[in-house]
C-alpha positions in Angstrom: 87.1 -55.8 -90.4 86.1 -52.2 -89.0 85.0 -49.7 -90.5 85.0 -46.4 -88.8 81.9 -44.2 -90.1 83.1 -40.9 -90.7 81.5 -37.4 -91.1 83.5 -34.5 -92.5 83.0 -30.8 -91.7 83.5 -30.7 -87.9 84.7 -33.6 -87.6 87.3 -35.1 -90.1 87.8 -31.5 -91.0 88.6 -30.4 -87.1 90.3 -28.1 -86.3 89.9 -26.5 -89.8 92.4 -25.7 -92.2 91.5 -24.1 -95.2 94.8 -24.9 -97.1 95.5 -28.6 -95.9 91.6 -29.3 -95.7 92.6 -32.7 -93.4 94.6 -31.9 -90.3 97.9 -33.6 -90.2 97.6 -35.6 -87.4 94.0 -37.0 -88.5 95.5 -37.7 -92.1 98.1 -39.8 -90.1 95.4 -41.7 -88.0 93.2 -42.7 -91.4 96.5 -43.6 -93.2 97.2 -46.5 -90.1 93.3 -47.5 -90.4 94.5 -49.0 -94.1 97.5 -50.0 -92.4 95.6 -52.6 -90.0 93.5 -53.8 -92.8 90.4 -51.6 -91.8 88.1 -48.7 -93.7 87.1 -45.9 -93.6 83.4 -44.4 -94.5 82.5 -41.3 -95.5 79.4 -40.4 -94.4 78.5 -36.4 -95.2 75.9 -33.8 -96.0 78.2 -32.9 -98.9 77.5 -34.2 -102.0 79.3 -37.1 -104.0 81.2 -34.3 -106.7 83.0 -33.6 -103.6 84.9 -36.7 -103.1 87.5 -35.7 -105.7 89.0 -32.9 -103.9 88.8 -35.3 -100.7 90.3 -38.1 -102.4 93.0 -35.9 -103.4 93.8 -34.4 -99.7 93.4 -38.1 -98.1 95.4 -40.5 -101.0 93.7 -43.6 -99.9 91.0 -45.0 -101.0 87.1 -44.9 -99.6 83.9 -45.0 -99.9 81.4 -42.2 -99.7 77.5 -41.4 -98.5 76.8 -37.8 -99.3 73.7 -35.8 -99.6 73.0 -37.3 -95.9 72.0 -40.8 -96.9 70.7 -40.2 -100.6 73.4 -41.3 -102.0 75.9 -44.3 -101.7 79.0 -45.4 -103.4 80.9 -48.5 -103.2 83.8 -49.0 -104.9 83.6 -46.5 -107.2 79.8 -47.1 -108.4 76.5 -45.9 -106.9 74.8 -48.6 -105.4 71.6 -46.7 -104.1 70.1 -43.3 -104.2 66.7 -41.4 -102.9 65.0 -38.5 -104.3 62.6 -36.2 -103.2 59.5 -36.7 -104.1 58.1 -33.9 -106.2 54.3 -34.2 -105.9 54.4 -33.7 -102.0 57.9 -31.7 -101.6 57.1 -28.4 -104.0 53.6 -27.8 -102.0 56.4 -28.0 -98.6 58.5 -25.5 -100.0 55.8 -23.1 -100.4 54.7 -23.3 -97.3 58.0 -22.8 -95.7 58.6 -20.1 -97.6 55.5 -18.1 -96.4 55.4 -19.3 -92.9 59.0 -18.7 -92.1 60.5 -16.7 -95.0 64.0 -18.8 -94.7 67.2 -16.4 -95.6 67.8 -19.2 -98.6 66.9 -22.7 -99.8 69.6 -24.7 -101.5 69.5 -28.1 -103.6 71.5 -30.8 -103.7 71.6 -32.7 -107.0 73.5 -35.5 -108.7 75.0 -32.8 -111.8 75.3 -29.6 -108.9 76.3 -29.9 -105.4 74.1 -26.9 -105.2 71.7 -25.1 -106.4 70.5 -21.2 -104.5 67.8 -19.3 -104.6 68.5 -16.1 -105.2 65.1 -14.2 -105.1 63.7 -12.8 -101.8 67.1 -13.1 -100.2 67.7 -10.2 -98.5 70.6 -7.9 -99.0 72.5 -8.6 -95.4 72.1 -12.5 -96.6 73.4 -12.3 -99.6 76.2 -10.4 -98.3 76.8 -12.9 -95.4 76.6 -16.0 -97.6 78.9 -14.8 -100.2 81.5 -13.8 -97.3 81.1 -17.1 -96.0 81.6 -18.7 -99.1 84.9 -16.4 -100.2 87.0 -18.4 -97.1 86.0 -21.1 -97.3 89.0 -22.1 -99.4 89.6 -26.1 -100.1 86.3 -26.7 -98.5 84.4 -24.7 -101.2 81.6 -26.5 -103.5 80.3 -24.9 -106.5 77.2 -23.4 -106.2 74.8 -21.8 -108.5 72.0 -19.0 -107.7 69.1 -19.4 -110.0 65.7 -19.9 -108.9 63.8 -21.3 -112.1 66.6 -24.3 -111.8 66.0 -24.6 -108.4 62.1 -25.4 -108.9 62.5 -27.5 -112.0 65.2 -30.0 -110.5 62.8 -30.2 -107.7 60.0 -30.8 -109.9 61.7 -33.6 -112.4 62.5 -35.7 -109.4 66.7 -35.1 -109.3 66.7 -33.8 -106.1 68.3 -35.2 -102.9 68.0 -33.0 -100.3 66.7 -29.4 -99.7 69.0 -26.9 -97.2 66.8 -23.9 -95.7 69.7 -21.4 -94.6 67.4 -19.8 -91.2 69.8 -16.4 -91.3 73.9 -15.9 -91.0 73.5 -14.9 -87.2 74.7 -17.1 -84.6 71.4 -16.4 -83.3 69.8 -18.2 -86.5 71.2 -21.4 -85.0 69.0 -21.3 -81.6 65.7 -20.6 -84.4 67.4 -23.0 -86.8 67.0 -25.8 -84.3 63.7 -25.1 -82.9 62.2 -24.7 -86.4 63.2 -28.3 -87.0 61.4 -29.7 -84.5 58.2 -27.6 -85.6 59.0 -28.8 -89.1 59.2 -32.3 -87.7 55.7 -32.6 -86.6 54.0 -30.8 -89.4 55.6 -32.6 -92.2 56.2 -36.6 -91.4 56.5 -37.3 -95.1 60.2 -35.8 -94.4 63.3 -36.2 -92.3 64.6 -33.4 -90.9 68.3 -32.6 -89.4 69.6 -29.4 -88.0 72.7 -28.0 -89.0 73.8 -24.9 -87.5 72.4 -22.3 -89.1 70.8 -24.8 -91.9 67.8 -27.4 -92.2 68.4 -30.6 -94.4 65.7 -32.3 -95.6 65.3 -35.7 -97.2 63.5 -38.3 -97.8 61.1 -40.4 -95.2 63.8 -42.9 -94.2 66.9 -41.5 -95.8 69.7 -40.5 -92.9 73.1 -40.9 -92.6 72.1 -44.0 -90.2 70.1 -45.7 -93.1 72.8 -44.9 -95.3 75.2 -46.8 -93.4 72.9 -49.8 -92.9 72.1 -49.8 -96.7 76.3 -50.0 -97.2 76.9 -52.4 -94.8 74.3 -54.9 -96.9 75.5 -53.8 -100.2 79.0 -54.8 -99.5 78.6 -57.7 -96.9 79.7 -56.4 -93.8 78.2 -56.5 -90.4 77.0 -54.1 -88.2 79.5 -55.2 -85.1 82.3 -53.5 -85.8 80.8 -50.2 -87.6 82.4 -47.1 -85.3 80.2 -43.7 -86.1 81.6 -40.0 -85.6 80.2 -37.1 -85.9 79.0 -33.8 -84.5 76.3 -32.2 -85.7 72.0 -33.1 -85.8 72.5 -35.2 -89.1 74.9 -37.8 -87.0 72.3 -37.9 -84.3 70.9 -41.5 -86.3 73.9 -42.5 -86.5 74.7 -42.2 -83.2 70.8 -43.9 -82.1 71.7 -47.2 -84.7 75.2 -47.7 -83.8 74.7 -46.7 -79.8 77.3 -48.8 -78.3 80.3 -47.6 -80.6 79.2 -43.7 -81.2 81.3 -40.9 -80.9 80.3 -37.4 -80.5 83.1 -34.5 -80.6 83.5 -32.2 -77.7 83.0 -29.1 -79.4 79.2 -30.3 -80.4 76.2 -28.4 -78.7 75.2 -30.4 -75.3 71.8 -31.6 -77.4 74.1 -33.6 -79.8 76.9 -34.5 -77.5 74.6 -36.5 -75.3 72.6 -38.5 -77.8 76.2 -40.3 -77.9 77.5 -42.9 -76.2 80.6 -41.2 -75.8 82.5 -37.9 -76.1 86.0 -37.3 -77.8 88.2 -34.3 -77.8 90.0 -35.1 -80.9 89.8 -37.1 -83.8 92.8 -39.1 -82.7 91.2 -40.2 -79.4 89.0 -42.7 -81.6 92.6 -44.5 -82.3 92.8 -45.7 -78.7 89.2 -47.3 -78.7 90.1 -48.9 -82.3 93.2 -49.9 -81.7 94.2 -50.4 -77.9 97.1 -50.7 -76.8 98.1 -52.5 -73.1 101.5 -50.7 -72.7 99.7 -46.7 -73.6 97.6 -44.3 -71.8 94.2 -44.2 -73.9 92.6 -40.8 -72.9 89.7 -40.9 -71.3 86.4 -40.8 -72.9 83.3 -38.7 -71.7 80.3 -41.6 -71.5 76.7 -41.2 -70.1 77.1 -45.1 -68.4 
């Protein structure tokens, strides 16, 4: 069996479509992965409360890592999750906040998708964010601004992940991904991704990579035939685990594209590699070798 190991925004969800959420013609490939027998793996930042509105765009049936890693879901129960430690992660957050004064931190939860800070968010942010969020249509998740239930989920040990929002320029993505790496070597206790204009953080150990290995075991599959896509610094482990059958979209920034073993225009191309046929044309794929 195979098992193609999918992220969503960027990826699944390219190009966007804020009505259809899932592009015809990738709905259509997914559909003829069930068809051969195969499945398909959600592997996201988003959290598990999302799946719903996927479930309902898809109308086939899945299973789902969200929160990058932290938590997984097999058949419709949650066979592992990782929280932030609260002893070492609330001293982290302080210090990010005075060394680099981040436009917004956001929480990811099992009750709340997320969970903003509100205070010391300056006015053009706030602004920006909530513009961002008003078209976002069918990709929407609820959110909720209150720092006091920010801290305490944090503190009581219910939090998966951590987003620092850098700013809402397109600048904030070149500072976004060269606070990470400072981030990386002053806090080891952490993983960090970059994303755009955010930075995830979770757990020591706890990637989208490690979330796929942890699935695999959980439901008895191998490795072998696990296919990873993605596009963004959170698939980066999945494309270093699974090397040999990693997919990067074109539209990526150079830094991610070429962690992967190869490139794909579309979403579709990936058909071609999964499923090849002797009498078609496969389009050819961008690979470092």
């Amino acid at each position: 069996m195979k098992v193609l190991a999918s992220d969503l925004d960027g990826t699944m969800f390219y190009p966007k479509s804020r009505f259809l959420m899932i592009p015809k013609k990738n709905r259509e490939f997914l559909h003829r992965i069930y068809e051969k027998g195969d499945r398909l793996l959600v592997v996201s930042s988003r959290s598990l409360q999302f799946k719903p509105q996927l479930e309902k765009r898809l109308q086939v049936d899945f299973d789902f890592i969200g929160a990058d890693g932290c938590v997984i879901e097999a058949s419709g129960k949650i066979v592992h999750e990782d929280f932030l430690d609260p002893s070492i992660a609330l001293p982290m957050i302080d210090e990010i906040e005075a060394d680099y004064a981040p436009g917004m931190m956001i929480a990811t939860t099992p009750e709340h998708p997320m969970v903003c800070t509100r205070e010391k968010v300056s006015l053009v942010t706030t602004i920006g964010y909530f513009l961002y969020m008003s078209v976002q249509g069918v990709y929407r998740e609820k959110f909720i601004r209150n720092d006091e239930l920010f801290r305490s989920l944090i503190e009581q040990g219910k939090c998966y992940k951590i987003m620092i929002l850098v700013g809402v320029s397109k600048k904030s993505q070149i500072k976004a991904e060269g606070i990470t790496k400072e981030l990386v070597e002053k806090y080891p206790q952490f993983h960090f991704a970059w994303l755009n204009e955010f930075i995830e953080i979770t757990p020591k150990g706890c990637t989208k990579a490690t979330g796929v290995a942890k699935y695999l075991d959980s439901v008895g599959l191998s490795e072998d035939n696990v296919y990873v896509i993605g596009d963004s610094g959170n698939d980066v482990p999945m494309f270093e685990a699974f090397y040999e059958n990693s997919f990067c979209m074109g539209h990526a920034p150079q830094s991610i594209r070429e962690k992967a073993k190869h490139v794909v225009e579309n979403y579709t191309d990936l058909e071609h590699t999964l499923y090849p046929l002797e009498d078609s044309k496969s389009p050819q794929l961008e690979s470092k070798e």
